[in-house]
C-alpha positions as CSV (number, residue, x, y, z in Angstrom):
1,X,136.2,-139.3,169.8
2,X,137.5,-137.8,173.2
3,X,136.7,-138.7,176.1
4,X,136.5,-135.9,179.6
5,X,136.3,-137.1,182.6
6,X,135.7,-134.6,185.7
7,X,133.3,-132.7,182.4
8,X,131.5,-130.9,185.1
9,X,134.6,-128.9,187.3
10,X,136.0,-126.3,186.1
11,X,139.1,-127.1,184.7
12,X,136.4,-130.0,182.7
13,X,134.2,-127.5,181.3
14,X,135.5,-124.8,180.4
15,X,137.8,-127.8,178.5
16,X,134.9,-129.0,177.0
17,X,133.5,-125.6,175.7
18,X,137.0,-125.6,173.9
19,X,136.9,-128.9,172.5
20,X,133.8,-128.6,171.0
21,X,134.6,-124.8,169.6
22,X,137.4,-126.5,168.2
23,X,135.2,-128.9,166.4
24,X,136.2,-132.2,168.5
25,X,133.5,-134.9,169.1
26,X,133.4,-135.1,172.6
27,X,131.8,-137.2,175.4
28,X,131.5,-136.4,179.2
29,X,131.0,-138.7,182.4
30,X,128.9,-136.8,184.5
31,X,127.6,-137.9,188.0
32,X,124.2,-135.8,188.3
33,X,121.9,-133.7,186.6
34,X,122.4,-130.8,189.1
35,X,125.9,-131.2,187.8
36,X,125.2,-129.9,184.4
37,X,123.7,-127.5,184.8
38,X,127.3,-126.1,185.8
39,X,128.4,-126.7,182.9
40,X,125.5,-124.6,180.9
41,X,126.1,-121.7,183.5
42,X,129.8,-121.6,182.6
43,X,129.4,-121.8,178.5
44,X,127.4,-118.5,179.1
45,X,130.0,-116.9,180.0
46,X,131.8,-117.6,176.8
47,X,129.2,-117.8,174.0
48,X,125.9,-116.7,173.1
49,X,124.5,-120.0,172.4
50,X,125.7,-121.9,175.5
51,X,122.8,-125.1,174.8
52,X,124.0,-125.9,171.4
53,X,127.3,-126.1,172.2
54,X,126.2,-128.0,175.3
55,X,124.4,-130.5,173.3
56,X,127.4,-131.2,170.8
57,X,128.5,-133.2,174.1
58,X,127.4,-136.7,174.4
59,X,126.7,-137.3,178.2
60,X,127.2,-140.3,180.1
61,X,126.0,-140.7,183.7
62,X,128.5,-142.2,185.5
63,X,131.9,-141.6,187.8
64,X,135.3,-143.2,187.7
65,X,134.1,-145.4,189.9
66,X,131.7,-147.4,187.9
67,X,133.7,-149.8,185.8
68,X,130.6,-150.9,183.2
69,X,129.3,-147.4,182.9
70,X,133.5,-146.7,182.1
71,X,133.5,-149.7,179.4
72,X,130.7,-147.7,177.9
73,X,132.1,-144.6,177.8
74,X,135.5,-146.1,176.5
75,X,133.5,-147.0,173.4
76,X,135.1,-145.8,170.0
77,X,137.4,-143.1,172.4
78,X,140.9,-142.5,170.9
79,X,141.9,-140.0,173.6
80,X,141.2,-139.5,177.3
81,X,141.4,-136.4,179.4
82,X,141.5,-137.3,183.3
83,X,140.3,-134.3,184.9
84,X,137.7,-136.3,187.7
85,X,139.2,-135.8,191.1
86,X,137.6,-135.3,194.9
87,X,139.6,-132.6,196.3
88,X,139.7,-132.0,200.1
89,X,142.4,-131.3,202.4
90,X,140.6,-132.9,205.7
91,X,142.7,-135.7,206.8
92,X,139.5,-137.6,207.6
93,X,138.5,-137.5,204.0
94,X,141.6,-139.5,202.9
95,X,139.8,-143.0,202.5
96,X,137.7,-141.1,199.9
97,X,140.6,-139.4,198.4
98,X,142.2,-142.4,197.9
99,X,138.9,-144.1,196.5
100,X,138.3,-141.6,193.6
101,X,141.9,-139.7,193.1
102,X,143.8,-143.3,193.1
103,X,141.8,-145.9,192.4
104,X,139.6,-144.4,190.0
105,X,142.4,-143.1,188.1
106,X,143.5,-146.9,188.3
107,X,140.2,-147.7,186.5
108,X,141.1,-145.3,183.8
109,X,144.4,-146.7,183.1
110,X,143.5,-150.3,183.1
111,X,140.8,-148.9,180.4
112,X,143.2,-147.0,178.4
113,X,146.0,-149.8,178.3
114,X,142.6,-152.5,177.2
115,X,141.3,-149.7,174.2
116,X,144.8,-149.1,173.4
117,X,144.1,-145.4,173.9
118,X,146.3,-142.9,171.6
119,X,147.1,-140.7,174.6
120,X,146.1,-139.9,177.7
121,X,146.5,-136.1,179.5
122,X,146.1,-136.6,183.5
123,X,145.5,-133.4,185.7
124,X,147.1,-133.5,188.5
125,X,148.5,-130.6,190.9
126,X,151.5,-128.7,191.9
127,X,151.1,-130.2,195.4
128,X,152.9,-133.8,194.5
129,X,155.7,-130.7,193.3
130,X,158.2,-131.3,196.5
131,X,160.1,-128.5,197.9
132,X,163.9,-128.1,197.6
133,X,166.4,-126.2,199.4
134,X,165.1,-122.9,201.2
135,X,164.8,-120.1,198.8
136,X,164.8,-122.7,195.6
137,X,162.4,-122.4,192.4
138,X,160.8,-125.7,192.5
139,X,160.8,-127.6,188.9
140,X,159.6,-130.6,187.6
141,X,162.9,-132.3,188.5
142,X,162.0,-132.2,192.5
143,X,162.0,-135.4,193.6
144,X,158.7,-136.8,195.6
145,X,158.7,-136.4,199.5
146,X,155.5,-137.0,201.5
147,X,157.1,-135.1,204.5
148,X,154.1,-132.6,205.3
149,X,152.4,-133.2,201.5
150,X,148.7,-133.2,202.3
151,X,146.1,-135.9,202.3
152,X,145.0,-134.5,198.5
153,X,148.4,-134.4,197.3
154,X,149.5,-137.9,198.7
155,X,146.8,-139.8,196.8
156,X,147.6,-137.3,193.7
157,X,150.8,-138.7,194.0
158,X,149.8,-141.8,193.7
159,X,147.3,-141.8,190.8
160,X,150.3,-140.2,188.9
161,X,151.9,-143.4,189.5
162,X,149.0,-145.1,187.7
163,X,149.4,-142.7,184.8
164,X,153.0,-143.4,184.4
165,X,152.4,-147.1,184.7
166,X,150.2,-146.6,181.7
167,X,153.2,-145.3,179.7
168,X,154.8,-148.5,180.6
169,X,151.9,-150.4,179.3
170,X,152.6,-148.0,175.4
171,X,150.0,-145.2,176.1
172,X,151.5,-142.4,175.4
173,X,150.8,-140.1,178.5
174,X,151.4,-136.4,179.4
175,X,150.5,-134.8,183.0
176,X,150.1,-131.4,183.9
177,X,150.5,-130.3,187.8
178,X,148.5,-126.8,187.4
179,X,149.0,-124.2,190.5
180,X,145.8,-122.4,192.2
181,X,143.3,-122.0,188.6
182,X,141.7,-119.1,188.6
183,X,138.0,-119.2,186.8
184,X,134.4,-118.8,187.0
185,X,131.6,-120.2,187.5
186,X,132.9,-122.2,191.2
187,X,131.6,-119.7,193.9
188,X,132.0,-122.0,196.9
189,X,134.8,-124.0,195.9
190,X,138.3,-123.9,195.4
191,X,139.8,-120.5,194.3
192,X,136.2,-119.4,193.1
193,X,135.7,-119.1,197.6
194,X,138.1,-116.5,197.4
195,X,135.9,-114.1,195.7
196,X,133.6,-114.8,198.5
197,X,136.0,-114.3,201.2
198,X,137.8,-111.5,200.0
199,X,134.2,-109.9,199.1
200,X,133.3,-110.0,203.0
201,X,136.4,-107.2,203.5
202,X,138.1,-109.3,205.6
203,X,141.1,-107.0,206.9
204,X,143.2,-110.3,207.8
205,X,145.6,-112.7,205.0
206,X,147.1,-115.2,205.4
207,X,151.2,-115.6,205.4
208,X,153.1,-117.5,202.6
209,X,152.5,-117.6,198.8
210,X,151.7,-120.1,195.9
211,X,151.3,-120.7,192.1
212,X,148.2,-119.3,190.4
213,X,146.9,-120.0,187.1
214,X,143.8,-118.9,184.6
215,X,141.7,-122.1,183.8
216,X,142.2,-120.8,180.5
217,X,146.0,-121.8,179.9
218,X,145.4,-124.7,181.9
219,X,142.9,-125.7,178.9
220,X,144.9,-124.2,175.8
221,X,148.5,-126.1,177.5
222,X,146.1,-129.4,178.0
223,X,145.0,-129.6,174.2
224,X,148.2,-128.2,172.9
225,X,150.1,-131.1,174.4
226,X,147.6,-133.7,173.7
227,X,148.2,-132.5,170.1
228,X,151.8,-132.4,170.0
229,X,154.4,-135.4,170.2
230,X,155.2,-134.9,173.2
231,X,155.2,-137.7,175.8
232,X,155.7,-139.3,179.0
233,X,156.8,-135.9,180.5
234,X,154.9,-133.9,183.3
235,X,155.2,-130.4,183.0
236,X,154.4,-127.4,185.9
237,X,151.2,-125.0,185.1
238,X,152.0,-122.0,187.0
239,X,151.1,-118.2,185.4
240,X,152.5,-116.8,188.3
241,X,154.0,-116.6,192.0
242,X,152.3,-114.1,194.3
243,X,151.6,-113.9,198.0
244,X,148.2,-114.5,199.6
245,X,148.3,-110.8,200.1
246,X,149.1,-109.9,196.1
247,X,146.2,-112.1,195.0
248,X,143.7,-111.2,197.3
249,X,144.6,-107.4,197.1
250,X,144.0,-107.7,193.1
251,X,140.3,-109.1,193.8
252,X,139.6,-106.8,196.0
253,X,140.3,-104.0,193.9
254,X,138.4,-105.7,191.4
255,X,135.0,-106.2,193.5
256,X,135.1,-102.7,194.8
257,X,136.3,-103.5,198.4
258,X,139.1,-102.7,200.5
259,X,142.0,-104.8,200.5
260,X,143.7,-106.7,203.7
261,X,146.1,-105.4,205.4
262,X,146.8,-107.5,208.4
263,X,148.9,-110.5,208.2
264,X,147.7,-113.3,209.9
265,X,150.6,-114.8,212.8
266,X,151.5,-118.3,212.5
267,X,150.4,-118.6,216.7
268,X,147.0,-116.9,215.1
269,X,146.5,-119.8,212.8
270,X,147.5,-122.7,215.2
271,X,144.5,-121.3,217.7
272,X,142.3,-121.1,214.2
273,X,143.4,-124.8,213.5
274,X,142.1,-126.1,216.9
275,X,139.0,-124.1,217.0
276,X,138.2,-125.1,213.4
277,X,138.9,-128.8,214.5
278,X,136.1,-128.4,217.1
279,X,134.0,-126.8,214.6
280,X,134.1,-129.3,212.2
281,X,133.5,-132.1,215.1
282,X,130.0,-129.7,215.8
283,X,129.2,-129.2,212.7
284,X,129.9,-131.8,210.5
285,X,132.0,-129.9,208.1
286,X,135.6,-130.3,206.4
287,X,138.6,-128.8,208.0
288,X,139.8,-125.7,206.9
289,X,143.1,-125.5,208.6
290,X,145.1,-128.5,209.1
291,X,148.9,-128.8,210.5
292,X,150.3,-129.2,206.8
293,X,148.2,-126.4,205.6
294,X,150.3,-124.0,208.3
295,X,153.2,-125.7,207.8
296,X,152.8,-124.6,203.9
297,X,152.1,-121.1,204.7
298,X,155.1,-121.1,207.0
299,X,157.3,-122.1,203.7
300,X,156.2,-121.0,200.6
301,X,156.7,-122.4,197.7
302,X,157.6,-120.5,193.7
303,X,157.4,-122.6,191.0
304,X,159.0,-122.7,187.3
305,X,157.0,-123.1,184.2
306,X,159.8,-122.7,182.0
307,X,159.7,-126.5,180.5
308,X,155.8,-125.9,179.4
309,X,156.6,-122.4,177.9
310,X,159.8,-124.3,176.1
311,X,158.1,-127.0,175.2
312,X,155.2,-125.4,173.8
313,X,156.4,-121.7,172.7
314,X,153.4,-120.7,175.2
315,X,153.0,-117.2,177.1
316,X,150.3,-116.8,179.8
317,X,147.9,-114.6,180.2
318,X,148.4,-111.6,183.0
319,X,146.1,-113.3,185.6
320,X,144.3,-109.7,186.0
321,X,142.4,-110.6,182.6
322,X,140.8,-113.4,184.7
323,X,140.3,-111.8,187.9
324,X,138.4,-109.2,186.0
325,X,136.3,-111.7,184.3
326,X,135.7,-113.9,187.5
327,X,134.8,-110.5,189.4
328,X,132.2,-109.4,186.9
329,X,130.3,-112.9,186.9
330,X,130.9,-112.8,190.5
331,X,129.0,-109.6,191.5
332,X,126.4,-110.3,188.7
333,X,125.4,-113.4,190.8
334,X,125.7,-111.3,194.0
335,X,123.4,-108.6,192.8
């Protein structure tokens, strides 16, 4: 039995859809019905009978949170994917970021290390990556700096911590810091908001550039480890490096509209930041732009995936195979 926790995200479901195609027994912590049916829209992306392979799952309500409804789900598991995470980037959200990234992943280690778990794959994210000198391609060896890391990535951080404690404790452990994942079925979250944005033809993006990723090679690198020997290493899940500009240019193509062309000025983004941090007083709503966020897109970072290719003899995908799936689901829903 494997156990998924975070079943109903994207990076969870579409890993679940592959587990069970695989023929794994599988069961999923989910937090509300609302929640699944997520998970149903997604499989029907993917296969003509989404609800049977939906019910191969066995579902347990719950979060990482809830210790006895963990013990449950613990039950008879010899493997654990940690997917579950609250992502935000408002520094006001960080006592909730620290609840569920740190001390839920705390849960599932003290759970793993009790069932004496056989392995345990944690999904983490390029932003506990630190950057190097100017100009350098950032690997797994970059050593940990909070200078500037985000309120998301610090408690990432730290629930990676947890994880390797649990390799101290003999469970064997693998994590995976995945860049920007690319996928569908997430309109108004995450990447899946960039469809949106870039589908209002905004003529502005924004400076700097990042990792990007298909949720698909995240999923086929998760299992692929979890099924190797491999241990106690954390490896970089980046397809590839482009600019804010690149990506959003390739969606736009994509969804029919025309791409930006302005750059956005750094002085452009600090006025956004302040009257985004009145907005979100008014309104009630998370910040958008924060000073780390500009500080990142004032020094971008590229990142290596050479140790998971290596490791695993794997090749990504051309991420214009997923923008073209994500933009055909995407207009479907729009029309």
């Amino acid at each position: 039995m494997v156990l998924v926790t975070g079943g109903t995200g994207l990076v969870g479901s579409h890993l679940l859809l592959e587990l069970v195609l695989k023929g794994t027994k599988v069961r999923a912590i989910y937090r509300s019905a609302d929640k699944l049916e997520n998970v149903k829209k997604v499989f029907t992306y993917y296969v003509e009978n989404p609800l049977d392979i939906f019910n191969e799952i066995e579902w347990i309500q719950g979060d990482i949170l809830d210790i006895p409804k963990l013990e449950l789900a613990f039950q008879g598991v010899k493997r654990v994917y940690h997917a579950a995470a609250f992502i935000s980037f408002d520094p006001r959200d960080f006592k909730k970021l620290k609840r569920i990234n740190t001390e839920g992943t705390t849960n599932i280690v003290n759970l793993c290390v009790h069932h004496k778990i056989e392995k345990l794959c944690y999904v983490s994210t390029i932003g506990t990556i630190s950057r190097g000198a100017k100009g350098a391609v950032l690997t797994e060896e970059n050593e940990w700096s909070d200078e500037y890391a985000n309120v998301y990535a610090l408690t990432k951080y730290s629930a990676e911590m947890e994880v390797w404690r649990a390799s101290q404790e003999n469970v064997p452990v693998v994590i995976i810091n995945p860049g920007v994942i690319l996928g569908p079925g997430f309109w108004e979250d995450g990447s899946g908001s960039l469809f949106g944005s870039v589908n209002k033809g905004y003529s502005y993006y924004p400076p700097g550039e990042t990792g990007f990723v298909s949720v698909s090679d995240v999923v086929q690198i998760m299992i692929s480890l979890m099924e190797s020997d491999i241990r106690t290493e954390r490896f970089i899940i980046v397809g590839e490096n482009l600019s804010f500009k690149e990506i959003m240019t390739k969606i736009a193509l994509e969804l029919g509209k025309k791409p930006p062309r302005k750059k956005l000025k750094i002085w452009q983004l600090q006025i956004g930041r302040y009257v985004d941090a009145f907005a979100s007083i008014i309104k009630g709503r998370k910040r958008k732009i924060t000073k780390n966020s500009i500080y990142s897109l004032k020094h971008p970072k590229v990142y290596s995936s050479t140790k998971v290719k290596n490791a695993l003899n794997f090749q990504f995908e051309p991420l214009e195979k997923t923008i073209k799936l994500c933009s055909r689901h995407f207009l479907a829903k729009e029309s």
